[in-house]
N, C-alpha and C positions, 0 to 999 in steps of 0.2 A: 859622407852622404852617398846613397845611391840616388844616382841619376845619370843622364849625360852628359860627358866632357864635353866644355866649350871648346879646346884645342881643333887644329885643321886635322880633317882625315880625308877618307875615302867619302864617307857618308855625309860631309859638312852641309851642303844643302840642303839636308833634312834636322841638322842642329841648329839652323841658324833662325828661329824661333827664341818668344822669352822661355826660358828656364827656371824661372820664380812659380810656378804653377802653386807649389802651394799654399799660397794666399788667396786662389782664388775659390771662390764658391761653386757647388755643384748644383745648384738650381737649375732644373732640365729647360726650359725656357731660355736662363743665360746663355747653359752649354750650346744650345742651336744659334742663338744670333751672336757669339761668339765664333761660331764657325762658319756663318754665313759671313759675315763681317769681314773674319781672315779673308775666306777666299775673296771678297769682290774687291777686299782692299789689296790684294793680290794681282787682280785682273787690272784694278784702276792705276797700280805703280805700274805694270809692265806696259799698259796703253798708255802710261804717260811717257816712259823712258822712250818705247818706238814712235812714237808720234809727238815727238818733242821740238819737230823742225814743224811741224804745222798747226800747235796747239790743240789738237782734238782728241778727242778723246777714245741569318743570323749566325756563323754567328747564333743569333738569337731567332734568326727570323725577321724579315723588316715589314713587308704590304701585306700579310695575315696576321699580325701579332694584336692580341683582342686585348682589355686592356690590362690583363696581367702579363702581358711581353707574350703569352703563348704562340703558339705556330698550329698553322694546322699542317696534314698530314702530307703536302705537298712538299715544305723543307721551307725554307729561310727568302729564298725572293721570288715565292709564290708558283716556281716552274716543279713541275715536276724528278723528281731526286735522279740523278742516272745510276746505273749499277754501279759503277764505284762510288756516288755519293750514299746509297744504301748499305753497301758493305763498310762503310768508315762512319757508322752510326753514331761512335764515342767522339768524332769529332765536327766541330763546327760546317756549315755546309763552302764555305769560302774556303776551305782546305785544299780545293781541287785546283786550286790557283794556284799555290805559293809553292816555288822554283828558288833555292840560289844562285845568285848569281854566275858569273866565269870565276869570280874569287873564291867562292863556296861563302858567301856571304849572305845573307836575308835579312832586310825590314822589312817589317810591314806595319801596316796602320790599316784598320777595318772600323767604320763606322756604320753602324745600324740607323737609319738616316729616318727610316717609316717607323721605325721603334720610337725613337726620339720624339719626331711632331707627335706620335699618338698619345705623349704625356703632357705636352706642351702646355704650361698651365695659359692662366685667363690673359690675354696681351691686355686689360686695364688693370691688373695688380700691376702696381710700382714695383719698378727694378728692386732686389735688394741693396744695401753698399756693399763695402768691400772690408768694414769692419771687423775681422775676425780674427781667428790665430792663424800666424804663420810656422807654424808646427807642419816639421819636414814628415813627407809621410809619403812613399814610392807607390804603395797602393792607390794613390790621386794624382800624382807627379807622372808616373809613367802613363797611365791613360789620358792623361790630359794633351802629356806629349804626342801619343798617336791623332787625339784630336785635331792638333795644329799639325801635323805632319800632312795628313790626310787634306787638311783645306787649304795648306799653303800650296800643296802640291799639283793639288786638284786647280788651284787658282790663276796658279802661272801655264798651267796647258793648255786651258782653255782657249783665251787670246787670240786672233789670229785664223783660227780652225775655220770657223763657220756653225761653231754647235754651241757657240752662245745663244742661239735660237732653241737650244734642245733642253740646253742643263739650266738650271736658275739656284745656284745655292745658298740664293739668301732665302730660300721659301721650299716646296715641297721637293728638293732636288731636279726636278724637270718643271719645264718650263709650262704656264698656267693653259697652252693654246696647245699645247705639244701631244701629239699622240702616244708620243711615249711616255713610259712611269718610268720613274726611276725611283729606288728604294736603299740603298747599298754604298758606300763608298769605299773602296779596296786600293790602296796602293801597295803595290811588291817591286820593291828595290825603285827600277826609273820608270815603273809602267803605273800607271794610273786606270782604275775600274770601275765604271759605271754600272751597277746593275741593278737588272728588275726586264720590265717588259716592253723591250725597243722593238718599234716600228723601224724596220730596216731600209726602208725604200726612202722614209724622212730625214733619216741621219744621212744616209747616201744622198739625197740631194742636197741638203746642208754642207755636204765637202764639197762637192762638185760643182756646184753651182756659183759663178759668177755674180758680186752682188752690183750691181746699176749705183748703188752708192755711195760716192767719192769718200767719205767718211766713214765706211765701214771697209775699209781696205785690210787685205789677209788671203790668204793664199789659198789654192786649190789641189783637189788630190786627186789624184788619177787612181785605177785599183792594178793590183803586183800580181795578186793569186790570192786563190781562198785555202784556207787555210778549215777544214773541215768545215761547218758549219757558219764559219765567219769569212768575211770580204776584208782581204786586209790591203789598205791603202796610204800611198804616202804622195807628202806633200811634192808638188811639179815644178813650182818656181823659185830661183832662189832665192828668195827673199819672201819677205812676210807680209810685202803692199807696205811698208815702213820703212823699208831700206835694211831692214835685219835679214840675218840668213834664217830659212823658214828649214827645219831638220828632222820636221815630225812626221810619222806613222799612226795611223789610228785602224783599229782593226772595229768590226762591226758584225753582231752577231745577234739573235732571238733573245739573246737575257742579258747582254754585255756591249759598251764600246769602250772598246783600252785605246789609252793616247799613252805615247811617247817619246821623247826627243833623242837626239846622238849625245851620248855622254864620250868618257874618255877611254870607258873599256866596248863600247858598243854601238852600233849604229839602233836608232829610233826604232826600226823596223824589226833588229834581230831582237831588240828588248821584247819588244811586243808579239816576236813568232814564239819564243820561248816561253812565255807565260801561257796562249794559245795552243801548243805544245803539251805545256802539264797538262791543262787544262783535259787535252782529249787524249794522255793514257801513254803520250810517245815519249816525257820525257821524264825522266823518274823526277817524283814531290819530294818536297823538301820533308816530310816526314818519313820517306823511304829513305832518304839519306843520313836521316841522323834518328836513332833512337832518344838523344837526348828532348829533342824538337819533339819528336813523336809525343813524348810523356808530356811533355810542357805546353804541349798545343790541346792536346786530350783534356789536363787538368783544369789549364785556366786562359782558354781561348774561346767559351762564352761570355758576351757580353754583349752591353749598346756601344761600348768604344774599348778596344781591343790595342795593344799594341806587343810587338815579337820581334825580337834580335836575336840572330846568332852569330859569329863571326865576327869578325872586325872588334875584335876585344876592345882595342886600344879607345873603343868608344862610350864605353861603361867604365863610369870614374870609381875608384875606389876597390872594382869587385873585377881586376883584370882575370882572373882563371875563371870567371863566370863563362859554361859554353852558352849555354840559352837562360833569355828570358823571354816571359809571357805574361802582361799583367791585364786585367782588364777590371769594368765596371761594369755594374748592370741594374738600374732605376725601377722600382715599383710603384704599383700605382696607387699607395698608402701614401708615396711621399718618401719612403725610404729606398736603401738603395743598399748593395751587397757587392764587395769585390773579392777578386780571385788572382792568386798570384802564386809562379810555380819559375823555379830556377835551377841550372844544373852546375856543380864547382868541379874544378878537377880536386881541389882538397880544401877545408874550409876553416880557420884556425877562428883559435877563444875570442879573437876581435872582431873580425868578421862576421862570426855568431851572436857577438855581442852584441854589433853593430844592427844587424838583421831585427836582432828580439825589440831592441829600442825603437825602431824606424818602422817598418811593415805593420802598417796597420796605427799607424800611431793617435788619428784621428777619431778613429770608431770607436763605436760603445759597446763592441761585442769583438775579439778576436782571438784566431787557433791559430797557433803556428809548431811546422814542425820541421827539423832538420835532423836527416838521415842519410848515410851513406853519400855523401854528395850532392843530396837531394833537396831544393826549400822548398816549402806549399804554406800557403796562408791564405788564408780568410776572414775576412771581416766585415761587417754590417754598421750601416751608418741609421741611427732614428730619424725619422721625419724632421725633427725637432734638432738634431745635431747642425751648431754652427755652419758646418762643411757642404749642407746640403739646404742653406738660406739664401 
């Protein structure tokens, strides 16, 4: 099977998600309250663990996409493209983000968040069940992954901050009173991205500001430096108003706010200057760094949910010489739905191959698959009507 090893690694807290994905259905309605769900059920365990002594509680394009997922001429979350986003035309506009880490390692999870609601079918059609085939199939399984990647990760950050006032992800991404949009969800390695079009002065008082409310306790952020365009800020006291150690950085800028905490290779703040970093040209992208990423990000790094590994092999069960993956999906508004999936081996033998022809794409009613030189691409299309997408 391709997919994610359950085993401990480097990357485990972005494993530790179900891995049964596919059983489940791709009905664009589910896919969003499926992801709204994670994260707030994400937010409700971590408020429940700190507050447990007192019981309380594109891409594609996202905010232009009309209703064929198109974009208009502006680029992916409605701002206008920078000259390097213009000159990387072949690749998705969230390109300008993704960085390896100090290990030379990269995940990511990218979700089209305004793409998604704009399919969103009728909230009084009944849910579908869950009746269907459990027919392994990576082309659903790995973007499904990024999906839970993206909201568990997004859900545990939140917490704490003060921008539960800003984000809302059980509904439009930002919050229904909020100035800001939000359109986008991006996480790269430990940093976490919000984008679309932030009102900068409401997210800044949102960290900043002390809340009067015994019961909404969480910590405050003072600002370090800017960081081009962005104010970046980290948390002041120790603790999280729960008695937890409070470890976050959040950086805030006209199209973005990244949160991040201290991991074991990095402190919250250097996760978040290095993302902000690529972002403005100083620190080389992760498609500068590897040709393999480069091809793999080009091929099949559009979509509404996106997901991309490189490094840390030991994380991809079955296919260890795999250098990169890149799978994604992308929903029309027929009801059907087309994915893309591109990988690089150092060498690929008859099982492997064999393995690949069975699995990739195995759900669709339509699929190309080709291996060359070290190289896999596939594609496949799902009908309206296909099980997969009831």
């Amino acid at each position: 099977m391709i997919g994610p090893k359950t085993g401990q690694s480097r990357s485990e807290r972005f494993w530790r998600i179900p891995q049964n994905t596919s059983g489940m259905n791709l009905d664009r309605r589910r896919l969003l309250g499926l992801t709204g769900a994670t994260a707030a059920a994400s937010m409700a365990a971590l408020a429940g663990c700190t507050s447990a002594d007192d019981g309380d509680d594109d891409g594609n394009g996202a905010d232009d996409s009309d209703e064929n997922g198109d974009t208009d001429e502006n680029g992916d979350n409605g701002e206008p493209e920078s000259e390097d986003a213009s000159e990387s035309t072949t690749h998705p506009t969230y390109e300008r983000w993704l960085a390896s880490d100090d290990e030379d390692e990269l995940l990511f999870s990218y979700i089209d968040w305004a793409g998604l609601e704009a399919f969103e079918d009728d909230e009084d059609e009944p849910m579908p069940d869950d009746d269907h085939t459990d027919a392994e199939d990576p082309m659903i399984q790995l973007p499904m992954l990024g999906l839970f990647v993206g909201a568990m990760s997004a859900g545990f950050a939140i917490p704490g901050t003060g921008l539960d006032r800003i984000v809302d992800m059980e509904d439009d991404l930002a919050a229904a009173d909020a100035e800001t949009t939000l359109n986008e969800l991006l996480v790269v390695n430990e940093t976490v991205l919000f984008l679309g079009d932030v009102a900068t002065d409401e997210v800044v008082d949102a960290l900043t500001e002390t809340s009067d409310d015994p019961y909404a306790a969480g910590t405050t952020f003072g600002h370090v430096e800017d960081v081009g365009d962005f104010e970046l800020y980290e948390s002041e006291s120790d603790d999280d108003g729960f008695g937890d150690p409070s470890d976050q950085a959040v950086a805030v800028g006209p199209d973005a706010i990244l949160l991040a905490s201290d991991s074991e290779t990095a402190d919250g703040i250097d996760h978040v200057r290095s993302v902000l970093e690529t972002e403005a040209g100083d620190r080389e992208r992760a498609t500068d760094e590897r040709d393999e990423f480069d091809w793999t990000l080009e091929t099949a790094g559009e979509g509404h949910v996106v997901l991309g590994i490189y490094g840390g092999e030991e994380d991809i069960d079955d296919v260890e010489e795999a250098n990169t993956i890149v799978s994604s999906l992308t929903f029309d508004a027929d009801g059907s739905a087309e994915g893309d999936f591109a990988a690089t081996f150092e060498t690929i033998d008859d099982e492997t191959e064999t393995e690949l022809e069975t699995e990739l794409g195995a759900t669709a009613d339509d699929r190309s698959l080709e291996v060359e030189d070290g190289r896999v691409t596939a594609q496949a299309s799902w009908d309206a009507d296909n099980e997969a997408l009831e």
